[in-house]
C-alpha positions as CSV (number, residue, x, y, z in Angstrom):
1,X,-6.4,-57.7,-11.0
2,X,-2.8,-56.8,-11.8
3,X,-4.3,-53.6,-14.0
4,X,-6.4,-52.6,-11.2
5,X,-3.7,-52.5,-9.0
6,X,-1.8,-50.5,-11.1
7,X,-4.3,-48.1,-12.0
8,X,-5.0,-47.5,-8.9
9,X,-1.2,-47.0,-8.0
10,X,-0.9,-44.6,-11.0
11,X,-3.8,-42.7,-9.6
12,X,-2.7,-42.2,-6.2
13,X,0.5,-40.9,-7.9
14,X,-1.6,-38.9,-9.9
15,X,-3.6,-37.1,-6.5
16,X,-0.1,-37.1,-4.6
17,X,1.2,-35.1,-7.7
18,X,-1.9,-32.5,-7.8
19,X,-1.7,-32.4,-4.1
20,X,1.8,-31.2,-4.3
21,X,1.1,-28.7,-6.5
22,X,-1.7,-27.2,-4.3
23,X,0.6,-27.1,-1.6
24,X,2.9,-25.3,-3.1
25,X,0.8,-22.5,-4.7
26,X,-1.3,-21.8,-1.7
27,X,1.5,-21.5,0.6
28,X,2.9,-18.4,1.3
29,X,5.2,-16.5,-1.0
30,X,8.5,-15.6,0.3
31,X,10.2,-12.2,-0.8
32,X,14.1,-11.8,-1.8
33,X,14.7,-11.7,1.7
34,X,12.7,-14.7,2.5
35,X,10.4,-12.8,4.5
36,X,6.6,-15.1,4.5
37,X,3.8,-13.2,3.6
38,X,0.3,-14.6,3.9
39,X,-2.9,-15.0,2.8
40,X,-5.7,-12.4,4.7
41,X,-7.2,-14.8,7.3
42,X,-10.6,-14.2,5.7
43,X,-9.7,-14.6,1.8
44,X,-11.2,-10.6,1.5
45,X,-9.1,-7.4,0.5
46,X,-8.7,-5.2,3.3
47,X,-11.3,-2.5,4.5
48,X,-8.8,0.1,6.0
49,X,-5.4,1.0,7.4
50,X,-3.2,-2.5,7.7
51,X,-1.8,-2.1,11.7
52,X,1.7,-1.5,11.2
53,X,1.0,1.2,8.7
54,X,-1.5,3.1,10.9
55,X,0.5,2.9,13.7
56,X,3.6,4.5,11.7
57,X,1.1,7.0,10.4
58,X,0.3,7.8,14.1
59,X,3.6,7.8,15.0
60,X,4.6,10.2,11.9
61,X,2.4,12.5,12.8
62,X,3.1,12.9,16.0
63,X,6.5,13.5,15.2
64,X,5.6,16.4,12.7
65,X,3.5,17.9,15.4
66,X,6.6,17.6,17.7
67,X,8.8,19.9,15.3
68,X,5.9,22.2,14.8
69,X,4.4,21.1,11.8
70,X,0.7,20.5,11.9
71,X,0.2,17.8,9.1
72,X,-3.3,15.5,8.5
73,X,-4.3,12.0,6.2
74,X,-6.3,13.2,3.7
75,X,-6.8,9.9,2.4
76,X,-5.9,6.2,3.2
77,X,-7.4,3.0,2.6
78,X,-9.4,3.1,-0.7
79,X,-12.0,1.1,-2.1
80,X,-11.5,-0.1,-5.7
81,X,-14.8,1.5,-6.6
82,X,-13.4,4.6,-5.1
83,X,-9.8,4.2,-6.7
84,X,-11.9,4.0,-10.4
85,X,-14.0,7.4,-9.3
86,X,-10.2,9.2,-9.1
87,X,-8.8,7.3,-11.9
88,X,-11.4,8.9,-14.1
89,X,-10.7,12.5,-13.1
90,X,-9.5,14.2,-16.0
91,X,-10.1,11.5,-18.4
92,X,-14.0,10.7,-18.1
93,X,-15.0,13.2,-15.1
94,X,-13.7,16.9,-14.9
95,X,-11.2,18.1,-12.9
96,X,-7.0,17.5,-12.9
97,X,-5.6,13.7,-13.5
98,X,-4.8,12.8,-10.0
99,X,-3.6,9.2,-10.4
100,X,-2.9,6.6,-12.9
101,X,-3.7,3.6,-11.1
102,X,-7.3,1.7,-11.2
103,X,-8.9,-0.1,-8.9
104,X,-7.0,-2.8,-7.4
105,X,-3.5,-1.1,-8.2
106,X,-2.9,1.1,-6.0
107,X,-1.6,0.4,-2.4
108,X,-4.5,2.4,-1.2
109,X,-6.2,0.0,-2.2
110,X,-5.1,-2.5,0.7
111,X,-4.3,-0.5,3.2
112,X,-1.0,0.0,2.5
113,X,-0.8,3.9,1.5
114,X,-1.9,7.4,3.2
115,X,-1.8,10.7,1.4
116,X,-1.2,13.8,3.8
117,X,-1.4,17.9,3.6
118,X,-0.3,20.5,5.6
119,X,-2.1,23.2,7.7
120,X,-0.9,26.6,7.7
121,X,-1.0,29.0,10.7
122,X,-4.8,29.5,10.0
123,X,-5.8,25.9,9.9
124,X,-6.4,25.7,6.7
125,X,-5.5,22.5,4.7
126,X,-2.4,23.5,2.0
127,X,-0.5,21.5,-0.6
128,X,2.6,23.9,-0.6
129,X,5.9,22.2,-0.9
130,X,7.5,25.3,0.2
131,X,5.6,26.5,3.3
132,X,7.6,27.0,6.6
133,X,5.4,27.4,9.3
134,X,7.6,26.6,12.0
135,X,10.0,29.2,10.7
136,X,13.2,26.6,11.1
137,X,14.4,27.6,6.9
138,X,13.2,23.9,5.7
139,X,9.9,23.9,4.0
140,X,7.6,22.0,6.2
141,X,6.4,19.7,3.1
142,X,10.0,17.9,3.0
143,X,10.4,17.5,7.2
144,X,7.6,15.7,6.6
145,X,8.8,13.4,3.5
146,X,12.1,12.9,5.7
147,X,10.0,12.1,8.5
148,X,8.1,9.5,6.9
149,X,11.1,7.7,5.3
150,X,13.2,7.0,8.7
151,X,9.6,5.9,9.5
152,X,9.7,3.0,6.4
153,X,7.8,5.0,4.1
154,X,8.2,5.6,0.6
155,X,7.3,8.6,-1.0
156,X,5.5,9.2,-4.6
157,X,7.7,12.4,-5.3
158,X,11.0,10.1,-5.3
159,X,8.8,8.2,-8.3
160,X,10.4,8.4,-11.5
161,X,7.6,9.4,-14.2
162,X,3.9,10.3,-12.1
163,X,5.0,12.4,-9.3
164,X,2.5,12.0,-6.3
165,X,3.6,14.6,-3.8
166,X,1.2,13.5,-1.0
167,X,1.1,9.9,-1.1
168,X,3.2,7.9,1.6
169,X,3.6,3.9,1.5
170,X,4.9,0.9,2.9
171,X,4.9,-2.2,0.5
172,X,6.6,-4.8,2.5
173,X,8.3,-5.9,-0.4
174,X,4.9,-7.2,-2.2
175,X,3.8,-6.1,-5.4
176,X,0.5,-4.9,-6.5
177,X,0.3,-8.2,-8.4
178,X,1.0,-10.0,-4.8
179,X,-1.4,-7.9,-3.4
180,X,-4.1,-8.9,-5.8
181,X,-3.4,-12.5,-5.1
182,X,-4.7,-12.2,-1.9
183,X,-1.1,-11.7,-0.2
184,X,-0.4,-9.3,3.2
185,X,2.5,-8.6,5.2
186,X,1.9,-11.3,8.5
């Protein structure tokens, strides 16, 4: 009866121990500055814009329009499937290399990134960093990049290596890797 008792006892320790451990790793993750992050309530990747980003998106281009810049998304949440499609322009597809992340590494990806373009005085949609269409002297391209980053945004031109002119993002301080886990900004 004695060795039951105790192998029960050793057991329970056991489950209290694997419990523990559960606990911990499906908790949420706190950043460097102990900001919580959490799973998404459902357990599924995202299917468009997270809130906070599309409202700053909103708000950024509402700002642009408010110094004269007409600026659009051309792109913001991404599927993986969709993310792979780019990925293999200009290595398995024609066209230009546009990225070098794959599905599931880009911010896009969960709702985290929008890439934008400018339209000139005809309304036609233009990549040009230089353009200055509200005639102020400062090319239109980088009131827009300044915009976005007293906004919280982080720009893919200030990326060392792949320059990505028209991507914006906010990361929350979560890796892709996070991201992948199944972790969002609360």
């Amino acid at each position: 009866m004695k060795r039951f008792i105790r192998d029960v006892i050793g057991w329970l320790i056991l489950l209290a121990a694997v419990l523990t451990i559960y606990h911990f790793l499906s908790s949420p993750q706190e950043t460097p500055d102990g900001e919580a992050y959490a799973y998404t309530s459902d357990g599924k990747v995202p299917t468009g814009l997270y809130p906070a980003v599309e409202d700053k998106t909103n708000e950024l281009i509402q700002r642009a329009e408010n110094r004269g810049i007409t600026m659009f998304i051309t792109d913001d949440f991404r599927s993986s499937a969709d993310q792979d499609e780019l990925y293999a322009q200009g290595r398995t597809s024609g066209g230009s290399i546009v990225t070098n992340a794959r599905g599931g590494e880009s911010y896009h990806n969960y709702g985290l990134a929008v890439d934008f373009a400018l339209k000139n005085s005809q309304g036609e949609a233009i990549w040009d960093m230089n353009y200055d269409g509200n005639g102020n002297g400062k090319a239109d391209w980088m009131e827009v990049v300044d915009l976005a980053k007293e906004l919280g945004f982080e720009w893919g031109g200030d990326w060392p290596g792949f320059k990505d002119y028209p991507h914006l993002q906010m990361d929350f301080g979560l890796t892709i890797s996070q991201l992948k886990e199944g972790y969002m900004p609360k």
